[in-house]
DSSP file (Angstrom, degrees, kcal/mol; ACC not computed):
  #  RESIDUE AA STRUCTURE BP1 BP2  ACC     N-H-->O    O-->H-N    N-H-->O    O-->H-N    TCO  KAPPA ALPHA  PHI   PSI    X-CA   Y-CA   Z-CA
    1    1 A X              0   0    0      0, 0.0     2,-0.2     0, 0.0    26,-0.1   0.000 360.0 360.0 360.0 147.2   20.5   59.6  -25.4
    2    2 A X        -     0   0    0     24,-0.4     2,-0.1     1,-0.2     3,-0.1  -0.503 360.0-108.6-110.7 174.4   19.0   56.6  -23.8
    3    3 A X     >  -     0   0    0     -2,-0.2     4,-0.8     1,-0.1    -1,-0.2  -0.389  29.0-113.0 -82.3 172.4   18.1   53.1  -25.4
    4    4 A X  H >> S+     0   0    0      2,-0.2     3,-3.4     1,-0.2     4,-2.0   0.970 126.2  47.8 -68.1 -50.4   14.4   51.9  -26.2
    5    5 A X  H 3> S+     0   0    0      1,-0.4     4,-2.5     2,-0.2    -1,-0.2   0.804 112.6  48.1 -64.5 -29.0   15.1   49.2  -23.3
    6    6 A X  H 34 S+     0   0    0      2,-0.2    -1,-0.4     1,-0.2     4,-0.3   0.820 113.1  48.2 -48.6 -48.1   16.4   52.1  -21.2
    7    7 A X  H XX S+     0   0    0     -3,-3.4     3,-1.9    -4,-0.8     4,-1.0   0.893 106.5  58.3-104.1 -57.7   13.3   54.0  -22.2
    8    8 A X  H >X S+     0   0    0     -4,-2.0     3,-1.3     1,-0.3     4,-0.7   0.943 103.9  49.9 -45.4 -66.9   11.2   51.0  -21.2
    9    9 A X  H 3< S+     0   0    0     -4,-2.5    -1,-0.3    -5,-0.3     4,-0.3   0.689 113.4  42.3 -58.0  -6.9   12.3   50.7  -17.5
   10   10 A X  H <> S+     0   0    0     -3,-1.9     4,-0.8    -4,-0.3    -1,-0.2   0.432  83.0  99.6-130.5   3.5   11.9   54.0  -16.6
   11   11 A X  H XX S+     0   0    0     -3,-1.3     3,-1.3    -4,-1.0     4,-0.7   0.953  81.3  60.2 -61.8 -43.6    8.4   54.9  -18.3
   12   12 A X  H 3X S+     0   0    0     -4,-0.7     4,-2.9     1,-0.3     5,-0.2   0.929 113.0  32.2 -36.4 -72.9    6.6   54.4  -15.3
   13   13 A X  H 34>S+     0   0    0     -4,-0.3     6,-1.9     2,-0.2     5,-1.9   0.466 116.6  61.3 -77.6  11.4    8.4   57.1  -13.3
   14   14 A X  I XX>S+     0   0    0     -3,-1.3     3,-1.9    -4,-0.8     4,-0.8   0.896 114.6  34.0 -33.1-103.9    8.8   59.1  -16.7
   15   15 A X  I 3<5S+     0   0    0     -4,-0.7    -2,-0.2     1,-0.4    -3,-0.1   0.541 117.4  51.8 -45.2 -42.3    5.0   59.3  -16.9
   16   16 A X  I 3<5S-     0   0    0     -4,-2.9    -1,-0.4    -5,-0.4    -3,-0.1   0.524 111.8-123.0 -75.7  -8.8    4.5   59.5  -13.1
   17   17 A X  I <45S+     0   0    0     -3,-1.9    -3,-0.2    -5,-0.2    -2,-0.2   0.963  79.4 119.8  46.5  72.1    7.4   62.9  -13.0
   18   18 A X  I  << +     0   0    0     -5,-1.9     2,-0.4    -4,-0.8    -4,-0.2   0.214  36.7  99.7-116.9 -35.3    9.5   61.0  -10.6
   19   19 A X  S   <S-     0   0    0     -6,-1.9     5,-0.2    -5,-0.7     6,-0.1  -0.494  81.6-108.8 -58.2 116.0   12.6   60.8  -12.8
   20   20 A X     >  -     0   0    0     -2,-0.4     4,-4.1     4,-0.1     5,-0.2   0.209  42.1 -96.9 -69.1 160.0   15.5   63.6  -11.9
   21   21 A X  H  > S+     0   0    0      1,-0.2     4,-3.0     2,-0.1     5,-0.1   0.866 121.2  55.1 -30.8 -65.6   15.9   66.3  -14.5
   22   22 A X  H  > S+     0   0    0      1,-0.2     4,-2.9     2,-0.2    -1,-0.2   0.892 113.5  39.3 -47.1 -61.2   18.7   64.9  -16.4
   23   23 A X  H >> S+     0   0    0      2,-0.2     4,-2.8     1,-0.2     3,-1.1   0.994 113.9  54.3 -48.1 -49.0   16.9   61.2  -17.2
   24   24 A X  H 3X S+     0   0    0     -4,-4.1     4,-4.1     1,-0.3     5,-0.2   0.937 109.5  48.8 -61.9 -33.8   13.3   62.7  -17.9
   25   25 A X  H 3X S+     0   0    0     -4,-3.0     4,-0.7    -5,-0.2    -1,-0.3   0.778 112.0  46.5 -85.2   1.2   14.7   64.9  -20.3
   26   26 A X  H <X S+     0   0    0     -4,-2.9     4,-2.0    -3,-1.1   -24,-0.4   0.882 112.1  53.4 -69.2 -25.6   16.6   62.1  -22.0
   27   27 A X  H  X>S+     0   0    0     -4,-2.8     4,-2.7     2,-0.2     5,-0.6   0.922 107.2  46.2 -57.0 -63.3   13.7   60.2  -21.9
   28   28 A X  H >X5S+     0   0    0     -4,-4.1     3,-3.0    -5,-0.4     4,-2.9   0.884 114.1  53.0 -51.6 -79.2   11.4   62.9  -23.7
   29   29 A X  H 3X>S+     0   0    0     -4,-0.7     4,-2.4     1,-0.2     5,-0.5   0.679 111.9  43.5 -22.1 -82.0   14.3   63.3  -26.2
   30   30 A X  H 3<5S+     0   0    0     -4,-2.0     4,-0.5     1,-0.3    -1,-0.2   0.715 116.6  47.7 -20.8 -43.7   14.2   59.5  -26.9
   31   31 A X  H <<5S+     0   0    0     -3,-3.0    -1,-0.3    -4,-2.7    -2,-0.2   0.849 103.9  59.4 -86.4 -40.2   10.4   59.5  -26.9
   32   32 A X  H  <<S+     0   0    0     -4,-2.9    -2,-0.3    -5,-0.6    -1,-0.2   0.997 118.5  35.5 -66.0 -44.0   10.3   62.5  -29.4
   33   33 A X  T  <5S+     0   0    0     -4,-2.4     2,-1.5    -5,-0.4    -1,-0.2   0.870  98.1  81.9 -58.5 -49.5   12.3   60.1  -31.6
   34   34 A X     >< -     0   0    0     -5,-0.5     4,-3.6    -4,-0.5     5,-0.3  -0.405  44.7-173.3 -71.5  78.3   11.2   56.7  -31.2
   35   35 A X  H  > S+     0   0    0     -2,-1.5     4,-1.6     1,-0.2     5,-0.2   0.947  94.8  40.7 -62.7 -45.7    8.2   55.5  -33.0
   36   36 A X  H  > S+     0   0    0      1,-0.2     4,-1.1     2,-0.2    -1,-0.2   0.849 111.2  56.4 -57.5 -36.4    8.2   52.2  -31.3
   37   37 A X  H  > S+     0   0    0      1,-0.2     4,-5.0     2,-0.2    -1,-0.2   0.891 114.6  44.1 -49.3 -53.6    9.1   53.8  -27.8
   38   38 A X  H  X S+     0   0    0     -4,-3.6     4,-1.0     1,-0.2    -2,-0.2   0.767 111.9  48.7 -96.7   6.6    5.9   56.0  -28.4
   39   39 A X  H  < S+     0   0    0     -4,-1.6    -1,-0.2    -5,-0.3    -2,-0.2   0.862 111.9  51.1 -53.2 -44.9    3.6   53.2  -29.6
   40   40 A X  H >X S+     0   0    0     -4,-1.1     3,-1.3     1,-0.2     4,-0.8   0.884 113.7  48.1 -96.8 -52.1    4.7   51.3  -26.6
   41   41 A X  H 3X S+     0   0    0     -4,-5.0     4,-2.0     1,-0.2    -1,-0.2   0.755 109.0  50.1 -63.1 -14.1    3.8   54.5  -24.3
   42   42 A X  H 3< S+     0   0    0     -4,-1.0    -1,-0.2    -5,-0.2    -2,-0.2   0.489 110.7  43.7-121.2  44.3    1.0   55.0  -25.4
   43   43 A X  H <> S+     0   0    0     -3,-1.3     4,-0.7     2,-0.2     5,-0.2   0.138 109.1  56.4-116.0 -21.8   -0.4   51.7  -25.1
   44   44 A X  H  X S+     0   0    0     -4,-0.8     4,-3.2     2,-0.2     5,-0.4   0.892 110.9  50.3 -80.7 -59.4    1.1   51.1  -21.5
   45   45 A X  H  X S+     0   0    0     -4,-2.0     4,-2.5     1,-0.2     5,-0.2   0.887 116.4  41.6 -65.8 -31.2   -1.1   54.8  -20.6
   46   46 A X  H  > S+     0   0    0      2,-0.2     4,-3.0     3,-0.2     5,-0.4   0.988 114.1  50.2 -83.8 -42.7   -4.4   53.2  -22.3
   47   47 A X  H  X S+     0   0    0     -4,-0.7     4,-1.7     1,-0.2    -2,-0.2   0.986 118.0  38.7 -43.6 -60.0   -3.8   49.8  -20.7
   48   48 A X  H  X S+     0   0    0     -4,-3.2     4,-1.8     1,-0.2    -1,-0.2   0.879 110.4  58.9 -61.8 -30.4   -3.3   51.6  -17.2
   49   49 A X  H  X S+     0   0    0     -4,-2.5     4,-1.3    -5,-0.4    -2,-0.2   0.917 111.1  47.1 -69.7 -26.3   -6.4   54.2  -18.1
   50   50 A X  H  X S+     0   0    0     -4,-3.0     4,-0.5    -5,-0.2    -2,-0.2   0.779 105.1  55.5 -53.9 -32.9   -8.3   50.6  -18.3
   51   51 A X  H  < S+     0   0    0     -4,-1.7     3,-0.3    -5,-0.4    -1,-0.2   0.911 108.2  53.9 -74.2 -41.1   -6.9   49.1  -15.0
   52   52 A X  H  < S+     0   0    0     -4,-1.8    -1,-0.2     1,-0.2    -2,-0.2   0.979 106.0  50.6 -72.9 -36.0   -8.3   52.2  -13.2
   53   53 A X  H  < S+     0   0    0     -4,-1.3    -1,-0.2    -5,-0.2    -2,-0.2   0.672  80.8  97.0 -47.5 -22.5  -11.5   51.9  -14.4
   54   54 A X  S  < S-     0   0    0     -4,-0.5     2,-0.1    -3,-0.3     3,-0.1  -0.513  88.9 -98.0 -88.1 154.0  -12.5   48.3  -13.7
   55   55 A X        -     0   0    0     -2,-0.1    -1,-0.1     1,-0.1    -2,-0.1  -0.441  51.4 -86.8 -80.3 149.5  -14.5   48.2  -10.5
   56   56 A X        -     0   0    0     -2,-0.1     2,-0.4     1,-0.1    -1,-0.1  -0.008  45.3-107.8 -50.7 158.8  -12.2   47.0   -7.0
   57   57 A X        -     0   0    0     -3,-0.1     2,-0.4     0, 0.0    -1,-0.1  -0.752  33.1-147.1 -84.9 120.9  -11.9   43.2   -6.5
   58   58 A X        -     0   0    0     -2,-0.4     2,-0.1     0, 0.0     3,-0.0  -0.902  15.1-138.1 -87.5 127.6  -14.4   42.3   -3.1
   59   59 A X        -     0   0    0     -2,-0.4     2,-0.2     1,-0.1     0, 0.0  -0.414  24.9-109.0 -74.4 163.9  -12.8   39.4   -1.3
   60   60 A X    >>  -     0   0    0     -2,-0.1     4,-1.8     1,-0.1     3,-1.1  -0.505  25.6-111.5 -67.6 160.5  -15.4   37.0   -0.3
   61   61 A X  H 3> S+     0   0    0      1,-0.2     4,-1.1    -2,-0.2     5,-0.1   0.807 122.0  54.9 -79.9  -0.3  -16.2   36.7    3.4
   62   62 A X  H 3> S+     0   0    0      1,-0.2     4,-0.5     2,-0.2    -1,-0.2   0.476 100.6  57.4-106.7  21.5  -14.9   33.6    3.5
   63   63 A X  H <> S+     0   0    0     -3,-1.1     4,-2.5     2,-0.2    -2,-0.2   0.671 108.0  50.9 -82.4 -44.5  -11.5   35.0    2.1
   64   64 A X  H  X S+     0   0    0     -4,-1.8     4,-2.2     1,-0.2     5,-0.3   0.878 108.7  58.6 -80.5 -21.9  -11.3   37.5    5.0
   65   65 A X  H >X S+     0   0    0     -4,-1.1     4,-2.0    -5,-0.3     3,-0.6   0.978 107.3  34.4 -41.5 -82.4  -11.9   34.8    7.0
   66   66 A X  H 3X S+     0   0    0     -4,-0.5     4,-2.0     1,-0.2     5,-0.2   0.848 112.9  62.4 -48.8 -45.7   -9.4   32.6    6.4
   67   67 A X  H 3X S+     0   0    0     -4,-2.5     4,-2.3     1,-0.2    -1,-0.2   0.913 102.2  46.9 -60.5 -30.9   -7.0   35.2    5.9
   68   68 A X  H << S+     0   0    0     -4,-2.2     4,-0.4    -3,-0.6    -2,-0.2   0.667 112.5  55.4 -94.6 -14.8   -7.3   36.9    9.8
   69   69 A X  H >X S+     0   0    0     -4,-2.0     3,-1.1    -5,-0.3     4,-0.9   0.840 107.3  46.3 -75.5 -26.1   -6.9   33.3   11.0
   70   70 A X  H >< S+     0   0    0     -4,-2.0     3,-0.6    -5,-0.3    -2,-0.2   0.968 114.4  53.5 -75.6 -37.7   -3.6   32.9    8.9
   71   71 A X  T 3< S+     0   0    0     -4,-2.3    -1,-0.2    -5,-0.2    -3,-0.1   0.525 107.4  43.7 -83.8  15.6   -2.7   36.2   10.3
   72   72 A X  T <4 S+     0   0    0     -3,-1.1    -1,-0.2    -4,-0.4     2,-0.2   0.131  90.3  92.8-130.1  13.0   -3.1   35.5   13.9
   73   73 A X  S << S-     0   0    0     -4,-0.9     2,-0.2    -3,-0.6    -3,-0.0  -0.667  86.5-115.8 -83.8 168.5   -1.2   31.5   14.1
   74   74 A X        -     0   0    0     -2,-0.2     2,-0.2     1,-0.1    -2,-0.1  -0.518  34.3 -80.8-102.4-165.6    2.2   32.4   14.9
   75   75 A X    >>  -     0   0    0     -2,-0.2     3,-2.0     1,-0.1     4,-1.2  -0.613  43.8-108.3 -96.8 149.4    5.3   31.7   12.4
   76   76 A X  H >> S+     0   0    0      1,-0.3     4,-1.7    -2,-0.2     3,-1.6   0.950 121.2  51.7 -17.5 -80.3    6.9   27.7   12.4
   77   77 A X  H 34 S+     0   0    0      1,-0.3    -1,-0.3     2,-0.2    -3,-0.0   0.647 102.9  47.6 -44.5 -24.1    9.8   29.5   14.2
   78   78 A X  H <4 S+     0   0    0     -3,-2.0    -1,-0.3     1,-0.1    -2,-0.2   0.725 113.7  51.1-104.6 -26.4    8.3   31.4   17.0
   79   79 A X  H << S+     0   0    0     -3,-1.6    -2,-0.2    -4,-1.2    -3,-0.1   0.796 111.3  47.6 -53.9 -48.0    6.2   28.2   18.1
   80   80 A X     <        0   0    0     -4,-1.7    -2,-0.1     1,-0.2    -3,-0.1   0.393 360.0 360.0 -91.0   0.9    9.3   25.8   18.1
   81   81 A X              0   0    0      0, 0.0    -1,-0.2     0, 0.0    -2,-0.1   0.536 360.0 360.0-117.1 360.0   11.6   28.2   20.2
């Protein structure tokens, strides 16, 4: 059996099937028990069903701007040697 805080760290790759046999099914055990554990998942999955929805972030063009000059000075170190 795992802890809630055990349970906590490892809901991502729970929910995602990433977790080796042995954890995911302590984890499901844990969740089939755990009212706060399944409050807390399934309030992490509507929070994340939210995230996908909102439309991508557009940089400005004068974000891309600035940025491909910051990625073409060279580093403090490689200038001074």
């Amino acid at each position: 059996m795992i802890t809630c805080q055990q349970f906590v760290a490892e809901l991502q790759d729970f929910l995602e099937g990433s977790l080796g046999e042995d954890r995911h099914a302590a984890a499901a055990e844990h969740l089939a028990g755990c009212r706060d554990c399944q409050a807390f998942a399934d309030s992490y999955q509507k929070v994340m069903q939210m995230g996908r929805r909102l439309p991508a972030p557009v940089p400005s063009p004068r974000f891309l701007e600035r940025l491909k000059a910051a990625l073409e000075k060279k580093p403090p170190e490689a200038a001074a040697g």
